[in-house]
C-alpha positions as CSV (number, residue, x, y, z in Angstrom):
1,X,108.3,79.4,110.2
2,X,109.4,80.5,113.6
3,X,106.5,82.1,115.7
4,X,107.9,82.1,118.7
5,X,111.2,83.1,120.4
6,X,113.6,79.8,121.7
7,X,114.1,81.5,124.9
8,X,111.6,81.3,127.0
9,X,110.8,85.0,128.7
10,X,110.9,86.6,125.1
11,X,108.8,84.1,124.4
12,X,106.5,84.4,127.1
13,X,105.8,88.0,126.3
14,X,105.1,87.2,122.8
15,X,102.3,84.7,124.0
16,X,100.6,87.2,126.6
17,X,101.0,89.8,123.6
18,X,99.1,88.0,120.8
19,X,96.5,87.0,123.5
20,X,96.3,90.4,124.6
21,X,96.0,92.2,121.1
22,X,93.6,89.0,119.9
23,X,91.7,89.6,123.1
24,X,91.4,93.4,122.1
25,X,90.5,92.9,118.6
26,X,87.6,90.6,119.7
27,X,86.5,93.4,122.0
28,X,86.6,96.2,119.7
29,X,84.8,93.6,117.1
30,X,81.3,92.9,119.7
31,X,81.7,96.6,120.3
32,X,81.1,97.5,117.0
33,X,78.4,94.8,116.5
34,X,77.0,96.0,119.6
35,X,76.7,100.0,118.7
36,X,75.5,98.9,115.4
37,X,72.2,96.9,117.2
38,X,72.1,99.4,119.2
39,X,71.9,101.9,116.2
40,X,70.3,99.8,113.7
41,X,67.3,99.4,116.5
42,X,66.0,102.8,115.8
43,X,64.4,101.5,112.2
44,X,61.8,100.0,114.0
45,X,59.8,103.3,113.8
46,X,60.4,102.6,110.1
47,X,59.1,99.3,110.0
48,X,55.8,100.5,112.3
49,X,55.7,103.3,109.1
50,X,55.8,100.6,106.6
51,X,53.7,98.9,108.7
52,X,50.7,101.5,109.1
53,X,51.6,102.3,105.5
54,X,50.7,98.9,104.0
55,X,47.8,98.2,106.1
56,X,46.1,101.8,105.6
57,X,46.7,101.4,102.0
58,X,45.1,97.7,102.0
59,X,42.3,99.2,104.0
60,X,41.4,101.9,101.8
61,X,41.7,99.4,98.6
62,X,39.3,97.5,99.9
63,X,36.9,100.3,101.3
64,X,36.9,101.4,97.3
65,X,36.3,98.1,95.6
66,X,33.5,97.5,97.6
67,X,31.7,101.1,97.3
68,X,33.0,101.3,93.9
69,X,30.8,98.2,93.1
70,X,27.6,100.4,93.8
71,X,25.4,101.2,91.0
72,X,25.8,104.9,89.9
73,X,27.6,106.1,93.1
74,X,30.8,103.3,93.1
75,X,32.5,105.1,90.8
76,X,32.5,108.9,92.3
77,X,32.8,107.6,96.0
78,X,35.7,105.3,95.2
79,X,38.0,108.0,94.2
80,X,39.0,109.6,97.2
81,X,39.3,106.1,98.6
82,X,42.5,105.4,96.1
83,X,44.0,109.0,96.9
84,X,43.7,107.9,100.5
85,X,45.4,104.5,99.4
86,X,48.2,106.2,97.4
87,X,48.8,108.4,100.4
88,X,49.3,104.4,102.4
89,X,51.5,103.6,99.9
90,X,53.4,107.0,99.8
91,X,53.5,106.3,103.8
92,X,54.7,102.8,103.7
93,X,57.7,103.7,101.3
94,X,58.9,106.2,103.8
95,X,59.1,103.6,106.5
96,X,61.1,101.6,103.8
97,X,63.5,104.2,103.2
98,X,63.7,105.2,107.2
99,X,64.7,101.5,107.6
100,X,67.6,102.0,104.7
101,X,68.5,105.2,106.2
102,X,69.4,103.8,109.4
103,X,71.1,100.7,108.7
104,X,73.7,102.3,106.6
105,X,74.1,104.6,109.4
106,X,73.8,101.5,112.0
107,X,76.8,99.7,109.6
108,X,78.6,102.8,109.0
109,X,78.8,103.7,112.4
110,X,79.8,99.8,113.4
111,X,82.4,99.2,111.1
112,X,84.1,102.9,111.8
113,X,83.8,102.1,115.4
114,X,85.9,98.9,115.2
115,X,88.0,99.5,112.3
116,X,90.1,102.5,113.8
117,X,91.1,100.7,117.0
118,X,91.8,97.0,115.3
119,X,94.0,98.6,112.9
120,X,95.9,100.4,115.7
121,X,96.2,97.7,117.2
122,X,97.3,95.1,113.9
123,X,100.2,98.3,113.4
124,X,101.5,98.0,117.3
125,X,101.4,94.4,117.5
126,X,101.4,92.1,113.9
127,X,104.0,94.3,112.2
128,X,106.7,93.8,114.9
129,X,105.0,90.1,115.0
130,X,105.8,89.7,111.1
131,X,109.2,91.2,111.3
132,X,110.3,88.8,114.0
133,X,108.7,85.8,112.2
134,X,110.7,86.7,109.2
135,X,114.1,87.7,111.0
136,X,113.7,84.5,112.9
137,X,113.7,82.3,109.7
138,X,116.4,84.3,108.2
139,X,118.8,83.7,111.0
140,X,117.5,79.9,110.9
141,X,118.2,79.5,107.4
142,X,121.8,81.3,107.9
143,X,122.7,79.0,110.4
144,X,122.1,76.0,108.1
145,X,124.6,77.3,106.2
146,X,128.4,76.1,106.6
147,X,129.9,79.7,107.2
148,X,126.4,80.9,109.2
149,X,128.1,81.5,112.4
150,X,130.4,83.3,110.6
151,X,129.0,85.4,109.0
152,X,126.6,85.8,112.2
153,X,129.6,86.7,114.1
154,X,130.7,89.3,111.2
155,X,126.6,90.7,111.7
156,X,127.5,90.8,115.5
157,X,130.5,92.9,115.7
158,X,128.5,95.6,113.1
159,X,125.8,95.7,115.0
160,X,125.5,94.6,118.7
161,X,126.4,97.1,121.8
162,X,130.0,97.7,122.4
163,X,129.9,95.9,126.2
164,X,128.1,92.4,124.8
165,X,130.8,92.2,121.8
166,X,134.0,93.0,124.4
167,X,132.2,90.4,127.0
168,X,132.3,87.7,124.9
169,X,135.9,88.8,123.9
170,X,137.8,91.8,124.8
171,X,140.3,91.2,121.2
172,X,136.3,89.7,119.2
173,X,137.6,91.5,116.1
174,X,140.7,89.9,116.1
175,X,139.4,86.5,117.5
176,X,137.1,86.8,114.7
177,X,139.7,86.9,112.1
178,X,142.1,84.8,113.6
179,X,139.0,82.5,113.6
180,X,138.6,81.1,117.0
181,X,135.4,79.0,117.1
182,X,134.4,79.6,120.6
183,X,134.8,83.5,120.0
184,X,132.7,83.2,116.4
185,X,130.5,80.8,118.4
186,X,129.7,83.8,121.3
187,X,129.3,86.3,118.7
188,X,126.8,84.4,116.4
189,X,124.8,83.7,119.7
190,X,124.4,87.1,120.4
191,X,123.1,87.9,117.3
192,X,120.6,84.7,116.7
193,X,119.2,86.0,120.6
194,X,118.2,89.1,119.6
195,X,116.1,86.4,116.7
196,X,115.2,84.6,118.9
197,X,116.7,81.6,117.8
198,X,118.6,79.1,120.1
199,X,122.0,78.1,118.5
200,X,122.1,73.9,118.9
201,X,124.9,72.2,121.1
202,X,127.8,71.6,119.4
């Protein structure tokens, strides 16, 4: 697998690229983490609900116990003690479910914040990445082939600009089937460039 280009500027932009877009990524990433704290921060009034809930309730279970245990009285006195405790209870639930609420906003908000961007940037950068990684190995694995450079050349003269074919040759065509090597040799170069792939001395 060929992740880089053989020729050294090309290659050079490739490395400041993938630093670039992994540098990017990374900052998108703490700026998602970031808004969700941020966000996520705000269920503290839930967990000063839940809190106040809990402790009112505990309060107000206790208060009854011990007036429920007086002779003839407990029992009417200690009544609205537990509706006061059920209202604790009802109290520290809604703190519970503030503190819900707000992190799946907190996460929602995080992940949608870094997701868009990263996946922008994966599109612009990793598929062109993935396509030269594979056309790179292609064009390796041709050239390891007896006729590679011929066939190379063949790929040349179909598809590289008119003024790089007739520099290398202003008959490349005919040069190609007459089968000069040098010729076949110049064309097959200009393809494996654009692949970045340096074609070995001979």
């Amino acid at each position: 697998m060929k992740l880089y280009s053989d020729f050294s500027g090309r290659r050079t932009r490739q490395i400041v690229g993938d630093l670039l877009a992994l540098g990017a990524i990374a900052l998108w990433v703490w700026f998602g983490v970031t808004v969700f704290q941020l966000v996520n921060a705000l269920s503290r009034f839930g967990v000063q609900m839940e809190e106040a809930g809990s402790g009112f309730q505990d309060t107000m279970d206790e208060l009854g116990e011990t007036l429920g245990g007086i002779p003839l009285i407990g029992g009417g006195i200690r009544a609205p003690f537990d509706g006061a405790s059920q209202a604790g209870g009802a109290l520290e639930a809604a703190g519970q479910s503030q503190q819900e609420t707000v992190y799946q906003l907190a996460l929602g908000l995080g992940i949608g914040v870094a997701v868009l961007p990263i996946l922008m940037i994966l599109v612009v950068w990793l598929v062109p990445r993935i396509r030269f990684v594979r056309r790179a190995g292609r064009a390796t694995a041709v050239v390891a082939h007896e006729a590679g450079l011929d066939l190379l050349a063949l790929r040349a003269l179909a598809t590289q600009k008119l003024p790089a074919i007739t520099a290398v040759s202003p008959d490349a065509l005919g040069a190609w089937r007459r089968g000069d090597e040098l010729v076949v040799r110049q064309l097959a170069e200009l393809e494996l460039r654009d692949a970045g792939v340096r074609l070995s001395p001979r």
